[in-house]
BAKOLTI-425484 format. One line per 3 residues: number of its first residue (from 1); for each residue x, y, z of C-alpha. Coordinates in nm, 2 decimals, decimal comma, always signed. Each point is the difference from the previous one (the first is absolute). Layout:
N
NUM) X Y Z ~ ...
This chain:
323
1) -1,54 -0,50 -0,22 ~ -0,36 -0,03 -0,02 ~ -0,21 +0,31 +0,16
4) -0,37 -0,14 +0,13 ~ -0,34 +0,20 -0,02 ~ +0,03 +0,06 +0,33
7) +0,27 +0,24 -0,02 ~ -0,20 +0,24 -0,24 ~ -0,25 +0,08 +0,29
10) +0,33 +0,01 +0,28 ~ +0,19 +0,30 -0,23 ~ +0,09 +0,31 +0,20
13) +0,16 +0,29 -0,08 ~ +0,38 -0,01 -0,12 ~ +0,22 +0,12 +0,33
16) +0,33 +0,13 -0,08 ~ +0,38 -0,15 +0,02 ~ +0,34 +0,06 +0,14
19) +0,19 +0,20 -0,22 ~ +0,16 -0,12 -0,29 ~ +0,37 -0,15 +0,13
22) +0,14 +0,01 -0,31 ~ -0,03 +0,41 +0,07 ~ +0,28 -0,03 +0,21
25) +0,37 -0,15 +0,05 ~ +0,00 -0,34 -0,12 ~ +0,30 -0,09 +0,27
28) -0,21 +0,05 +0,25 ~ -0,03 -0,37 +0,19 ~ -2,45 -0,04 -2,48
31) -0,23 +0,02 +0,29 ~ -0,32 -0,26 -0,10 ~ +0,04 -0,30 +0,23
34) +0,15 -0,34 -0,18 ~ -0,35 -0,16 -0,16 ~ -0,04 -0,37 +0,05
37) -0,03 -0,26 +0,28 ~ +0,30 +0,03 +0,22 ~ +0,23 -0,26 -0,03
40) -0,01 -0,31 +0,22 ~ +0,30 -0,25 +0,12 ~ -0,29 -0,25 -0,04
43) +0,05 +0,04 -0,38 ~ +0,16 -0,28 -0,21 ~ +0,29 +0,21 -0,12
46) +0,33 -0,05 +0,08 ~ +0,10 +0,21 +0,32 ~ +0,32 +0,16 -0,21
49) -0,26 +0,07 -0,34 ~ -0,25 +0,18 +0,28 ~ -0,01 +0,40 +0,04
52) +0,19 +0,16 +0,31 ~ -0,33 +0,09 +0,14 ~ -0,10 -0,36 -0,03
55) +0,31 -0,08 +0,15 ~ -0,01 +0,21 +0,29 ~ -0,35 -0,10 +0,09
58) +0,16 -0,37 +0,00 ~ +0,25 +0,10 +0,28 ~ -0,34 +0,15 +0,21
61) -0,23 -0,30 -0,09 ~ +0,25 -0,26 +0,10 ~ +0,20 +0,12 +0,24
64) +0,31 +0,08 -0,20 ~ +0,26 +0,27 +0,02 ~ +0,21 +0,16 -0,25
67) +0,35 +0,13 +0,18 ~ +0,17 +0,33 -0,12 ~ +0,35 +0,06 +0,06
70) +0,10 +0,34 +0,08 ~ +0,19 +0,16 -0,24 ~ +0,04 -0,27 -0,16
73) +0,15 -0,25 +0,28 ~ +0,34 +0,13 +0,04 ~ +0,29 -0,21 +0,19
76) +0,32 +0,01 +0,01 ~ +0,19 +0,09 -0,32 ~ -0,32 +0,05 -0,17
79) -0,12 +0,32 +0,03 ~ -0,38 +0,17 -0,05 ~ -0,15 +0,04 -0,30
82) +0,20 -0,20 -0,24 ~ -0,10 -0,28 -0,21 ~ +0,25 -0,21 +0,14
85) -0,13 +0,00 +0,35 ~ -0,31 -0,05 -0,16 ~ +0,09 -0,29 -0,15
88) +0,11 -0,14 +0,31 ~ -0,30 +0,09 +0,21 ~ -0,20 -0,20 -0,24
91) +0,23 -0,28 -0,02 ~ -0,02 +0,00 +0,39 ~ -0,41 -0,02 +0,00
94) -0,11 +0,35 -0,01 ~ -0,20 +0,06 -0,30 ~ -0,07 +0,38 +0,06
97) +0,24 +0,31 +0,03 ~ -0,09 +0,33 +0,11 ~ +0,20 +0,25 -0,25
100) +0,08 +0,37 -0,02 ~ -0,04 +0,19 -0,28 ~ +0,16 +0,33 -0,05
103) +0,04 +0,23 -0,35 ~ +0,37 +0,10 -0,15 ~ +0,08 +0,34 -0,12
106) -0,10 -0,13 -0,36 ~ -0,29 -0,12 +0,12 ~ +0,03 -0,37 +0,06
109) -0,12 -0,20 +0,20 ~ +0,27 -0,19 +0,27 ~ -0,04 -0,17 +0,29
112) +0,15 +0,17 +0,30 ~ -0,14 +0,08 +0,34 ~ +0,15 +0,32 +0,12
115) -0,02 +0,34 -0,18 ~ +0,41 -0,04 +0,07 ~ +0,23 -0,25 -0,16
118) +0,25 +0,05 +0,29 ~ -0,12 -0,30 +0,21 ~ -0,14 -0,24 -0,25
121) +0,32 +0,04 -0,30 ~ +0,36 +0,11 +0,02 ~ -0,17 +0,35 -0,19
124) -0,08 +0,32 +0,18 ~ -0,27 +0,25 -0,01 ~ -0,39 -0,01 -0,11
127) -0,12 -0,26 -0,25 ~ -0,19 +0,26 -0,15 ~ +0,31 +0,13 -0,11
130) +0,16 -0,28 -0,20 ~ -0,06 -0,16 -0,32 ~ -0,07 -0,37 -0,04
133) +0,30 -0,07 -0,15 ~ +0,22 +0,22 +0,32 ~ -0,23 -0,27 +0,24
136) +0,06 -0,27 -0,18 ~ +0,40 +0,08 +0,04 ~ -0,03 -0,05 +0,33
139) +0,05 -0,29 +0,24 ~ -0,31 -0,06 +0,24 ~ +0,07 -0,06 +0,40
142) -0,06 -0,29 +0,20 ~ +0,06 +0,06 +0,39 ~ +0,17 +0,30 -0,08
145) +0,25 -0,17 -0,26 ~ +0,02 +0,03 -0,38 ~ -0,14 -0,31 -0,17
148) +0,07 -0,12 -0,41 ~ -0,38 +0,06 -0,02 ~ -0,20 +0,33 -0,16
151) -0,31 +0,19 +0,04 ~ -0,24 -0,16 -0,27 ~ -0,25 +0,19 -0,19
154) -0,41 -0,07 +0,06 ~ -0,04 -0,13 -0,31 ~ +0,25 -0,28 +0,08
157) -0,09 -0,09 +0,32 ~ -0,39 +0,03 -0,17 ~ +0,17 -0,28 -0,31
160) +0,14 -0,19 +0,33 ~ -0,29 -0,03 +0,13 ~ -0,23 -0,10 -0,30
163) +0,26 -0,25 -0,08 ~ +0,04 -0,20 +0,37 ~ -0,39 +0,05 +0,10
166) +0,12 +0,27 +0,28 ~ -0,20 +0,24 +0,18 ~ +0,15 +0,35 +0,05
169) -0,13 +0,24 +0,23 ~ +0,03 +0,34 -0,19 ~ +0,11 +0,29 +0,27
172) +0,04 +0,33 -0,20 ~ +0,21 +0,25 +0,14 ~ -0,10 +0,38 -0,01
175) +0,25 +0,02 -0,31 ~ -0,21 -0,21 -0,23 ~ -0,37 -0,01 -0,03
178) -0,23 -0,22 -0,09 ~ -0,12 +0,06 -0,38 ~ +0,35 -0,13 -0,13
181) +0,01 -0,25 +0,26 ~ -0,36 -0,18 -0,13 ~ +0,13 +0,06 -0,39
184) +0,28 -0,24 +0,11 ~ -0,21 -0,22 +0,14 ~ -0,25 -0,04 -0,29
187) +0,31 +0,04 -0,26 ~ +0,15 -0,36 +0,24 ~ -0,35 -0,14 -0,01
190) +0,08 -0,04 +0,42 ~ -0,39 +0,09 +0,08 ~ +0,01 -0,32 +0,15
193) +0,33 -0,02 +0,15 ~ +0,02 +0,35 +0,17 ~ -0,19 +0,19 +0,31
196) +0,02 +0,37 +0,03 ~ +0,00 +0,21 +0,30 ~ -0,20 +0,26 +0,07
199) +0,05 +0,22 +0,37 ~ -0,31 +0,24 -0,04 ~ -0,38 -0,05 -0,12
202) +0,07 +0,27 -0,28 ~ +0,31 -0,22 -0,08 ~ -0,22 -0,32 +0,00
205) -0,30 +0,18 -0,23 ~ +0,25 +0,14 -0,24 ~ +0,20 -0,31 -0,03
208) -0,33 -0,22 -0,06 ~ -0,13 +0,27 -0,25 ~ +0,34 +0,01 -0,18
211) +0,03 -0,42 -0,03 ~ -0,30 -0,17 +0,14 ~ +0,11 -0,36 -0,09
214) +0,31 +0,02 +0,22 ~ -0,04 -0,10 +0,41 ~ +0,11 +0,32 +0,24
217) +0,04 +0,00 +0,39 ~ -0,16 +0,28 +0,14 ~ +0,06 +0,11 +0,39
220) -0,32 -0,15 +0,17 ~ -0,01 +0,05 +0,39 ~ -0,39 -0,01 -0,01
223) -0,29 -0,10 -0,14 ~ -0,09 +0,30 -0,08 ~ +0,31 +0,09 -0,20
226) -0,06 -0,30 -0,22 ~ -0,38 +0,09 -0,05 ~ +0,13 +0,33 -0,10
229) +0,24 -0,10 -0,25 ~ -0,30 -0,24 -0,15 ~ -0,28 +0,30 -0,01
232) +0,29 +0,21 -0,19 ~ +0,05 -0,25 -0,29 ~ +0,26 -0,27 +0,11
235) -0,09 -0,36 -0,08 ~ +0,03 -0,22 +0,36 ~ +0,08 -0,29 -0,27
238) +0,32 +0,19 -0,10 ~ +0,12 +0,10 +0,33 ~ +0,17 -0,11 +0,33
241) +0,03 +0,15 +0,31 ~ +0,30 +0,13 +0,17 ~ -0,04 -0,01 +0,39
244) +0,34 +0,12 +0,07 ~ +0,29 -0,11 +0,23 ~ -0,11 +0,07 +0,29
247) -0,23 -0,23 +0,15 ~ -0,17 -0,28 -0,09 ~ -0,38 +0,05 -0,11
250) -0,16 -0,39 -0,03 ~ -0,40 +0,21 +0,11 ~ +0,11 +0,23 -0,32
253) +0,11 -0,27 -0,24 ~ -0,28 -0,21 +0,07 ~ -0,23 +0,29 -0,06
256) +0,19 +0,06 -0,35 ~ -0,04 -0,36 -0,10 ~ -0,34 +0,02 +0,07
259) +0,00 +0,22 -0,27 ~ +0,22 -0,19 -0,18 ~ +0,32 +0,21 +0,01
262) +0,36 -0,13 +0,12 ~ +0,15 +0,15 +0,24 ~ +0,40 +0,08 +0,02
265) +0,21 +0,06 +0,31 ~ +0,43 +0,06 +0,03 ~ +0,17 -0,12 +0,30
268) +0,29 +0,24 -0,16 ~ +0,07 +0,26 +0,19 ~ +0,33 +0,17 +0,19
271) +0,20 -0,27 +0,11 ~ -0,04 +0,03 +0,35 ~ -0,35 +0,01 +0,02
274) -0,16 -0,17 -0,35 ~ -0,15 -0,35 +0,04 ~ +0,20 -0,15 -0,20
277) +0,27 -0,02 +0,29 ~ -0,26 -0,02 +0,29 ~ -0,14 -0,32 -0,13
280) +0,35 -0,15 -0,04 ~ +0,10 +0,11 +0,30 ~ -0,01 -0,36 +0,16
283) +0,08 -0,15 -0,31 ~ -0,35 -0,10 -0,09 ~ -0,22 +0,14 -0,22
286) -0,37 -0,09 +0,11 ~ -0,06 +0,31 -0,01 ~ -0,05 -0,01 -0,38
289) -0,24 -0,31 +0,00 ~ -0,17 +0,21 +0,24 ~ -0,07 +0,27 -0,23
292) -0,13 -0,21 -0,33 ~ -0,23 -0,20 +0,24 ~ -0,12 +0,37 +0,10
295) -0,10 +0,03 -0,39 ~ +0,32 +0,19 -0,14 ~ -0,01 -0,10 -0,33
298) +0,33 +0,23 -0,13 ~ +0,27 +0,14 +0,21 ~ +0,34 +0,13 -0,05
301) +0,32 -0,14 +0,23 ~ +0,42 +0,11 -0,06 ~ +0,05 -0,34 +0,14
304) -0,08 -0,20 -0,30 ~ +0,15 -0,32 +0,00 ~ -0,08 -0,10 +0,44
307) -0,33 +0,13 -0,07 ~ -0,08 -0,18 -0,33 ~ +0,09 -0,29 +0,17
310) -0,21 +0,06 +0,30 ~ -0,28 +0,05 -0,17 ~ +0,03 -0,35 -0,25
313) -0,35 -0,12 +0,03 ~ -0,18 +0,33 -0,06 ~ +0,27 +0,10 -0,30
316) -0,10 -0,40 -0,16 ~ -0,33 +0,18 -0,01 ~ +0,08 +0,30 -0,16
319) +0,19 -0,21 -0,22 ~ -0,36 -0,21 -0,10 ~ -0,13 +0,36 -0,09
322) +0,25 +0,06 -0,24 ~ +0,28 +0,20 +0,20
């Protein structure tokens, strides 16, 4: 994600975040810059041999999109965060999963949304409480009903990935944090198959100080908040912006690309009121063309397999950048 001259003379002051939401329920709905040229899709690689960076500015250069399936893309009997469902996801044409990452009593690393196993396995009480091995035991959810399936360990889902040429989404819960998370990363050698989220600039700086060869999302509502982040150390070419779930921003994510940053929006949300049922509402999803011709490069649905489909020509794309 290349950064231009111009944005050295355009840096303002850092402005601060929303608090960290992995500070509350989760049920509730080195620091010198990368040397060298950045990377090109006009390069005579191979788009799967190129680096994610190179990737991503693929998807911004030529119009591409990279699709991320909440959770992993759940349906029916498969239930959220299991390699299974991510297996089918893929299979289905979604090549990304957004994945939550929580820590185990011994200190392991699972995937698992809430703090609490009651909804999401046929366990009770806090994660944090619980061994890998008691987790494991258990039988994850799907619609509210036990499945054969089990909560998989990071590194697993990390292997998974490495081995199918998947994209995963790291979410870390407020059980884990991050240094463990990035030594399974590197220990996978996924820096090219993973994106990490951040929620606050101090998040984003530490995260970039603590692994800067891996691509974080920071929360960007202005252009401010991305000079910010720049002036405090984060390289643009290793980050994309997260513009929330809210409302569509096409003014802001053509300013970001400008600078040569993707931009990533959800249309998850509560049920009644996320976009991902208003834009299906009459059974046609223009909605989403809509937003990629608006410059949305990444963005994250829980309606995988009607939206992948909707969105053929500008996934054939992503596809020709190597996702």
């Amino acid at each position: 994600m290349r950064f231009t001259l111009i944005a050295a003379a355009l840096l303002l002051a850092a402005c601060g975040q929303p608090s960290d939401p992995t500070a509350a329920a989760s049920t509730d709905a080195p620091e010198a810059p990368i040397s060298g040229p950045a990377e090109s899709p006009a390069e005579s690689a191979p788009a799967a041999t190129k680096s994610l960076p190179a990737r991503l500015d693929c998807l911004r250069e030529t119009g591409g999109l990279l699709l991320i399936g909440h959770r992993g893309g759940p349906r029916g009997a498969f239930p959220e965060n299991a390699i299974e469902t991510f297996e089918r996801t893929f299979k289905a044409g979604t090549r990304a999963m957004e994945v939550d990452i929580a820590e185990t009593k011994d200190g392991k690393l699972v995937l698992m949304h809430d703090d609490e196993l009651d909804r999401t396995t046929t366990g009770t009480g806090l994660v944090a409480d619980h061994t890998l091995a008691e987790i494991q035991a258990l039988n994850l959810r799907a619609a509210g009903k036990p499945t054969d399936f089990h909560a998989p360990t990071l590194e697993a889902a990390l292997e998974w990935a490495v081995k199918t040429g998947a994209f995963l989404e790291l979410d870390k819960k407020r059980s884990a944090s991050y240094g463990p998370i990035i030594a399974a990363i590197r220990a996978a050698k996924a820096e090219n198959n993973v994106l990490l989220i951040t929620y606050t600039d101090d998040q984003a700086v530490e995260v970039h100080k603590l692994a800067p060869e891996l691509v974080i999302t920071a929360t960007i509502d202005t252009m401010g908040e991305f000079h910010g982040l720049v002036e405090r150390g984060v390289n643009p070419q290793r980050l994309l912006a997260w513009t929330g779930v809210t409302e569509p921003r096409p003014q802001l994510w053509k300013e970001l690309a400008e600078m040569g940053v993707e931009s990533v929006f959800g249309t998850t949300g509560p049920r009644d009121t996320a976009y991902d049922t208003l834009y299906w509402a009459d059974d046609n999803g223009d909605e989403y063309n809509t937003l990629a011709a608006d410059g949305l490069a990444i963005f994250v649905t829980g309606l995988t397999d009607k939206t992948s489909r909707q969105l053929g020509k500008e996934l054939a794309k992503g596809k020709a950048c190597g996702f």
